[in-house]
C-alpha positions as CSV (number, residue, x, y, z in Angstrom):
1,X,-9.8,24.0,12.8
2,X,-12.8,23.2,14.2
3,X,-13.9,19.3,13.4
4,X,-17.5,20.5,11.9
5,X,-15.4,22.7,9.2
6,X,-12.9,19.7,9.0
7,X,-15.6,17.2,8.5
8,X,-17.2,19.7,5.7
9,X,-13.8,20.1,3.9
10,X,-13.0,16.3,3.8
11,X,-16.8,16.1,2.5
12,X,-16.7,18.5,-0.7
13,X,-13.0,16.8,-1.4
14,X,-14.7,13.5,-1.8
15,X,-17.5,14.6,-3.9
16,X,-15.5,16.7,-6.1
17,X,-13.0,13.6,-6.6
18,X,-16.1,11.6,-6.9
19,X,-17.3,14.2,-9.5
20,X,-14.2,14.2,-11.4
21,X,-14.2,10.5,-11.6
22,X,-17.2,10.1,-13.2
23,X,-16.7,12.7,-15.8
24,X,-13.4,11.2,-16.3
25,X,-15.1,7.7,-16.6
26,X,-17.2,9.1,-19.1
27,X,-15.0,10.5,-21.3
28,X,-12.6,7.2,-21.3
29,X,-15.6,5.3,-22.0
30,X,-16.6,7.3,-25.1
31,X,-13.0,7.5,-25.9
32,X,-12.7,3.3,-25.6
33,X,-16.2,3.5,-28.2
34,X,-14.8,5.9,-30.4
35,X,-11.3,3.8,-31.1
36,X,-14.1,0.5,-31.7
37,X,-15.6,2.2,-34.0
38,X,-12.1,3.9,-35.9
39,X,-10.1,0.7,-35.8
40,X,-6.5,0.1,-34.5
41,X,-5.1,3.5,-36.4
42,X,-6.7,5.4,-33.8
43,X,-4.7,4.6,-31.1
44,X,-1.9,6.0,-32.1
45,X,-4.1,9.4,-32.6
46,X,-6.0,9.2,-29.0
47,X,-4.0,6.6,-27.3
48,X,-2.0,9.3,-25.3
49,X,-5.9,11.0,-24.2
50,X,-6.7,7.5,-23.0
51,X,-3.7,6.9,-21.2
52,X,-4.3,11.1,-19.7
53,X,-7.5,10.1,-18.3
54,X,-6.7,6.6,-16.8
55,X,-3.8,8.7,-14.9
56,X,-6.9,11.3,-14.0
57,X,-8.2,8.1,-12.4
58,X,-5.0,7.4,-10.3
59,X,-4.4,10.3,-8.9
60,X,-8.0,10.5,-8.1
61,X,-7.3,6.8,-5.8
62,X,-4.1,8.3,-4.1
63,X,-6.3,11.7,-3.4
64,X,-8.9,9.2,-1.7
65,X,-5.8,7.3,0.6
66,X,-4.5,10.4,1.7
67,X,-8.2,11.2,2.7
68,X,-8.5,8.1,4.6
69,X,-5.3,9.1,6.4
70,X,-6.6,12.3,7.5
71,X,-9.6,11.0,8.7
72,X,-7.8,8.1,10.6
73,X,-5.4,10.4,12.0
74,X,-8.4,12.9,12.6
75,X,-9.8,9.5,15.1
76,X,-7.0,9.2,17.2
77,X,-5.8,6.1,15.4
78,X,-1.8,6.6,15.9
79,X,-0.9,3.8,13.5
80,X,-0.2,4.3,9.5
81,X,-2.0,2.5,7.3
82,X,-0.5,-1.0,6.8
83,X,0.2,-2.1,3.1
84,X,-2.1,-4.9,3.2
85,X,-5.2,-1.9,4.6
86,X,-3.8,0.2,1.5
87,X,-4.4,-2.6,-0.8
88,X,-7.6,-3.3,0.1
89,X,-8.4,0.3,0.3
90,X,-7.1,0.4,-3.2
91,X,-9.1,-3.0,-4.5
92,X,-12.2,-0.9,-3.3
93,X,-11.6,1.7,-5.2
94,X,-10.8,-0.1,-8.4
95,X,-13.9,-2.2,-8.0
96,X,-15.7,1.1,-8.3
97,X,-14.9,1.4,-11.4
């Protein structure tokens, strides 16, 4: 595959994870206002949503380390990802939150 089409691939999977997290960020917001407003009885009604869309979020962070594996690999860089580079890759991501 040529790298401009790999480079373009890589590109729309970022924004579309970066899409989805927002939306996703959106609804877990209004969800968090929503059980404010309702009291503690709703989270037994919407506290299986909430926990739905913070796993939405996950996945979302292990979709963005596998990216920056490809693109790493893609570089020439022969080495894996060292735990502490994941973590730190990881406390980005949850800082953009």
């Amino acid at each position: 595959m040529p790298d401009k089409k790999l480079d373009k691939l890589i590109q729309q999977s970022i924004d579309n994870i970066e899409s989805d997290r927002a939306v996703t960020n959106k609804l877990l917001t209004d969800l968090v206002l929503y059980m404010a407003k309702t009291g503690d009885s709703s989270h037994q009604t919407v506290g299986n949503i909430a926990a739905q869309y913070v796993e939405t979020l996950q996945r979302s962070n292990e979709q963005l380390v596998k990216l920056a594996a490809l693109v790493q690999k893609k570089e020439g860089v022969s080495k894996g990802m060292s735990a502490m580079e994941r973590d730190g890759l990881f406390d980005i991501i949850r800082e953009e939150k």
